[in-house]
C-alpha positions in Angstrom: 7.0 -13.9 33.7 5.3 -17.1 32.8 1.6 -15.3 32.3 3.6 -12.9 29.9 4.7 -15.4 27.9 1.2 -17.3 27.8 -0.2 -13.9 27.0 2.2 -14.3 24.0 1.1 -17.3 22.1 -1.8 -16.3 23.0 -1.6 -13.4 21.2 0.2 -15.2 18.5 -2.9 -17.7 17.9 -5.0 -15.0 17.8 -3.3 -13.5 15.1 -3.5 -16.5 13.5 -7.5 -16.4 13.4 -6.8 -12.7 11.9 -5.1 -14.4 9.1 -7.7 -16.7 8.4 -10.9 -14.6 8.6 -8.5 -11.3 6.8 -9.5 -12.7 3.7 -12.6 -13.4 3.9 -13.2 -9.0 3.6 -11.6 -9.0 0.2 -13.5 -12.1 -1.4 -16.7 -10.8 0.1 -16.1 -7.4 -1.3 -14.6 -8.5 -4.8 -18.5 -10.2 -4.9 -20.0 -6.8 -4.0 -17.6 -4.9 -6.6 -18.5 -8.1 -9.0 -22.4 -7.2 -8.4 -22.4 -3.8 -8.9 -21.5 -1.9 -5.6 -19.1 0.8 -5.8 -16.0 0.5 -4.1 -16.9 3.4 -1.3 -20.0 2.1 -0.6 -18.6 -1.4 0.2 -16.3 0.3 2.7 -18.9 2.8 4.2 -21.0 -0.5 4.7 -18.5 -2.7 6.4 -17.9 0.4 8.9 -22.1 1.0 9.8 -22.2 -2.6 10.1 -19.3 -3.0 12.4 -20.6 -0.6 14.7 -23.7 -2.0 14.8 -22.7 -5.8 15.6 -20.5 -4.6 18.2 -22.5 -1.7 19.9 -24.8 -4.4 21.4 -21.9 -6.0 22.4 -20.2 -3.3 24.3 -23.8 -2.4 25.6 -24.2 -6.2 26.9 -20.9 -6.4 29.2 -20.7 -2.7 30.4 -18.2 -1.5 27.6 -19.5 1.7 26.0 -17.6 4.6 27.6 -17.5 7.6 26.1 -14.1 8.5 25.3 -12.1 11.8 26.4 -11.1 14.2 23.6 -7.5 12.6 23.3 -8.9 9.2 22.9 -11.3 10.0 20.3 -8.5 11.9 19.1 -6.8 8.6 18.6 -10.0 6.8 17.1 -10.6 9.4 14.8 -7.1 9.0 13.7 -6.9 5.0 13.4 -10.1 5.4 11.5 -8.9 7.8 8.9 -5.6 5.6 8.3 -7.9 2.5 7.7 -9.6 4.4 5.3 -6.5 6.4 3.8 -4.6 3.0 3.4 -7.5 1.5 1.5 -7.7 4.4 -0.9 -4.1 4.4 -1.7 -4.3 0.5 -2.7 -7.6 1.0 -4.6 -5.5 4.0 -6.5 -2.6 1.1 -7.3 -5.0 -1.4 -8.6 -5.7 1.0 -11.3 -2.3 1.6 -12.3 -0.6 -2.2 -11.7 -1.0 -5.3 -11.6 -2.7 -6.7 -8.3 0.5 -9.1 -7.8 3.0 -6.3 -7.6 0.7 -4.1 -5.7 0.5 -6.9 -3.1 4.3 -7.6 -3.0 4.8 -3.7 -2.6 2.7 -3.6 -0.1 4.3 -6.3 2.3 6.9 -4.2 3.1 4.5 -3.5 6.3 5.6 -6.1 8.3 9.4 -4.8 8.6 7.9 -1.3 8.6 5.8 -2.3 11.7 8.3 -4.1 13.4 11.0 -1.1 13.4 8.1 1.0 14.3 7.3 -1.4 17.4 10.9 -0.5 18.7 11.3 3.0 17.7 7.6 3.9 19.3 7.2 1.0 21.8 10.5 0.2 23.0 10.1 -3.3 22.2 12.8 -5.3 21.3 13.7 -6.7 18.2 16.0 -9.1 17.8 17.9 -10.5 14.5 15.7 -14.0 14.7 12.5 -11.9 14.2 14.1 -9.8 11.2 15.0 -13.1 9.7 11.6 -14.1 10.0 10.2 -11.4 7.5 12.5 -11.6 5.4 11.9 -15.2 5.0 8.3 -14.7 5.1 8.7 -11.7 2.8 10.4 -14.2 0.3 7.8 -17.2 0.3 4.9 -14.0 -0.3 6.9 -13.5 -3.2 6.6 -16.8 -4.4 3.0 -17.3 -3.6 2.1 -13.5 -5.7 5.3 -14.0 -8.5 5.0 -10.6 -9.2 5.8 -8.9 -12.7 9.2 -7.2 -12.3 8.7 -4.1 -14.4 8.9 -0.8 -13.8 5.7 0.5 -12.7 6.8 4.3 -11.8 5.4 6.5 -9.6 1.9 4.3 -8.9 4.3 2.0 -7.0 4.2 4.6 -4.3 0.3 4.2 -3.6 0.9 0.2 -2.3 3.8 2.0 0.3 1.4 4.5 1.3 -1.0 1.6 2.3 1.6 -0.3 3.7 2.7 3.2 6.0 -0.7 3.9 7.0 -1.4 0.0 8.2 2.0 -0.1 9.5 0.5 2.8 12.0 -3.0 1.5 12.3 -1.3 -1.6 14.0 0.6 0.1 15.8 -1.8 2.4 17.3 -4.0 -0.8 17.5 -1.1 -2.1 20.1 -0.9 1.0 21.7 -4.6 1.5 22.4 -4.8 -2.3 23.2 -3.0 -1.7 26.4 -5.4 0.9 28.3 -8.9 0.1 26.6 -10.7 -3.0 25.9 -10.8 -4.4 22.1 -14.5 -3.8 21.7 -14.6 -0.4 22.5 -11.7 0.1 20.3 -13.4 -1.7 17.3 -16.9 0.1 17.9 -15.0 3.7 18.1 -12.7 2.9 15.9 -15.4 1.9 13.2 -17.8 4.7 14.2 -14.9 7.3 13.2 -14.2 5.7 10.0 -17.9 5.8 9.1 -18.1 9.7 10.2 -15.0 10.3 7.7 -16.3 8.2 4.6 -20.0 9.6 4.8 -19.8 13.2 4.0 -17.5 11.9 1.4 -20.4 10.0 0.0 -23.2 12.0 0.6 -21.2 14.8 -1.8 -20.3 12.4 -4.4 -23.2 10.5 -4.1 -24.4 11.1 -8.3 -20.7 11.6 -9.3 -19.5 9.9 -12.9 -16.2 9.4 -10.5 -15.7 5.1 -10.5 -16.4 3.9 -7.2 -18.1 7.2 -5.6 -21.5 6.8 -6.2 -24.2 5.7 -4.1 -26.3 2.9 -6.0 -29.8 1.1 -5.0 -28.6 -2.7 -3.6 -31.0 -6.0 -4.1 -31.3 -8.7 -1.3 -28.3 -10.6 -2.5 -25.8 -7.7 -2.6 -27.0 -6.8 1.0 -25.8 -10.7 1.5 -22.4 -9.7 0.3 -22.3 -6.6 2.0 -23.3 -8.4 5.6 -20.5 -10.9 4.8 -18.2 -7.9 4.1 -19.0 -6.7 7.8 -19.0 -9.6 9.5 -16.0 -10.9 8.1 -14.4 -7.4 8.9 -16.1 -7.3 12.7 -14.7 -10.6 13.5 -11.1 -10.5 11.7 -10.1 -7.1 13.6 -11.7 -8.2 16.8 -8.8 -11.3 16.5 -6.5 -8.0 15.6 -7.0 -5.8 18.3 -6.6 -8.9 21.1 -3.6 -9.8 19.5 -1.7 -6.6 19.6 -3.5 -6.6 23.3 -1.1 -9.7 23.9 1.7 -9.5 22.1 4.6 -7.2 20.5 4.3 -5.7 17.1 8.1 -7.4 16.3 6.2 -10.9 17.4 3.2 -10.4 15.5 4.6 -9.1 12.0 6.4 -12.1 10.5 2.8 -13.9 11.4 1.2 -11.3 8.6 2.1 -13.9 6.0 0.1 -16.4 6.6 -3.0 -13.9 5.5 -1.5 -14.8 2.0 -1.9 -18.6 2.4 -5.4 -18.2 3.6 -6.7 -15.5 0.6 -4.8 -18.7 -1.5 -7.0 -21.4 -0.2 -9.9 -19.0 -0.8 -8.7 -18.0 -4.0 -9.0 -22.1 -4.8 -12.4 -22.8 -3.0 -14.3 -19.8 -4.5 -12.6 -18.7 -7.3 -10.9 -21.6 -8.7 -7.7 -20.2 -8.5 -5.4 -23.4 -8.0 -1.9 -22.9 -6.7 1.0 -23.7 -8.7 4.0 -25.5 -7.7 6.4 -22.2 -7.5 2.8 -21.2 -4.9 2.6 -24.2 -3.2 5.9 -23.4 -1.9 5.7 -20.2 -1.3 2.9 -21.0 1.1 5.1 -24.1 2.7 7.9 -20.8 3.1 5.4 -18.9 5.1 3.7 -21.7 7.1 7.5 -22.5 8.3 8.1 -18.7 9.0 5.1 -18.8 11.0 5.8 -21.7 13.2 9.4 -21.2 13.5 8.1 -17.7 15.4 5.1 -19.7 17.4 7.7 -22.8 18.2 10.1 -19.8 19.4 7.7 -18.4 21.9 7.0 -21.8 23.0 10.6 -22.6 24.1 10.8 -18.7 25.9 7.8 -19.9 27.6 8.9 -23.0 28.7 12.9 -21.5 29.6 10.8 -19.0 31.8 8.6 -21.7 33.4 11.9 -23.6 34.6 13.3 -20.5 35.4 10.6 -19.4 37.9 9.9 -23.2 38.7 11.7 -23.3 43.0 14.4 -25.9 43.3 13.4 -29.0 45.8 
């Protein structure tokens, strides 16, 4: 009982690193988009260049099996709702403003953790509700979205939030019976076999975002920070969900808003308000109110198990 619960926070700490390297993808690829590189080339990128940091990897400590035809069944699946959920929130961006896609989009966390104990059978209890929705609340804050009526493009930021609801939730799933770097390497390899015929066919289209285009040394800079950033964020992922519950893990989400916010400052000069400032106090609260949680299970189990002399 005690090495479930260490498996816990350290699944919780390793979400934590996801936060913190999750944003680094987007600034990365707002560069690339910045210099040029269309939106579909970006992601085909980060996928090659996943699979190629971690194939040597896999290679290195015995890892590359070739998977059966219902787990690349599954990979082939968790690819395609990487990419499907990235689409749909491209297609919102054109439509709304970035803020309310965002805010729309955070629905995933509750989506997730309902998922986690309708799929799963893991519990979840009213302490880790109320940590969404307080978590949900300080996002708000820290993205103050415009409260209009945006219409039927609001459904594209619930799409994403759907298909990343289920990525995670295969991510768990898988977690349990494979290791995290053959997951990442298949996982990656299937997205790349999905997006590239897609390219190869739209390759000279007039379509925004479709077209293949010639890259110089410094936007190959951006796109190896795009996949490096990517390889090392969902490697903290997929260990996380190795360790830990979906209904654990979800509130933790929001702190990806307070790193992309530090980011946002450092790079882009995008300096917090007060209204943000605590918004991001909200979610750092929400965030160790579930870590401090885990910590007292742990300890409760420790005395439990702990012989009386």
């Amino acid at each position: 009982m005690a090495a479930v619960a260490s498996q816990t926070l350290t699944g919780i700490l390793l979400m934590v690193g996801f936060c913190i390297f999750a944003p680094a993808i987007d600034v990365f690829a707002k560069l690339a988009g910045q210099a040029g590189i269309p939106v579909f080339q970006i992601s085909a990128s980060r996928f090659a260049l996943q699979a190629l940091f971690l194939l040597p990897v896999a290679i290195h400590f015995d890892l590359l099996r070739w998977p059966n035809r219902a787990e690349a069944g599954l990979h082939l699946l968790r690819g395609s709702l990487i990419l499907i959920a990235t689409s749909f929130f491209f297609a919102a961006l054109k439509h709304m403003p970035i803020a309310d896609a965002i805010s729309i989009f955070f629905i995933e966390p509750f989506i997730l953790t309902l998922l986690g104990g309708l799929f799963l059978g893991e519990p979840v209890g009213w302490r880790r509700i109320i940590a969404c929705v307080v978590g949900f609340g300080g996002a708000l804050l820290v993205i103050q979205p415009q409260y209009e009526t945006v219409g039927l493009p609001a459904a594209f930021p619930v799409g994403t939030a759907i298909c990343f609801a289920f990525y995670l939730l295969l991510t768990r799933k898988m977690a349990q019976n494979a290791h995290p770097i053959t997951i990442q390497l298949f996982t990656s390899c299937a997205a790349f076999l999905v997006i590239a015929p897609i390219l190869f066919i739209t390759r000279n289209s007039s379509l925004p975002g479709l077209q293949l285009v010639t890259v110089d040394s410094y936007q190959i800079l951006l796109l190896l920070g795009v996949g490096i950033a990517a390889t090392i964020a969902h490697m903290f992922l997929t260990f996380a969900f190795r360790n830990a519950a979906v209904s654990i893990l979800a509130p933790l989400q929001y702190l990806e808003i307070v790193a992309a916010t530090i980011f946002g400052l450092l790079i882009f000069g995008d300096f917090p308000n007060k209204i943000t400032l605590l918004g991001i106090f909200i979610i750092i609260g929400s965030g160790l109110f579930v870590l401090m949680r885990e910590r007292k299970l742990e300890l409760s189990r420790q005395e439990e198990q702990t012989p009386l002399q």
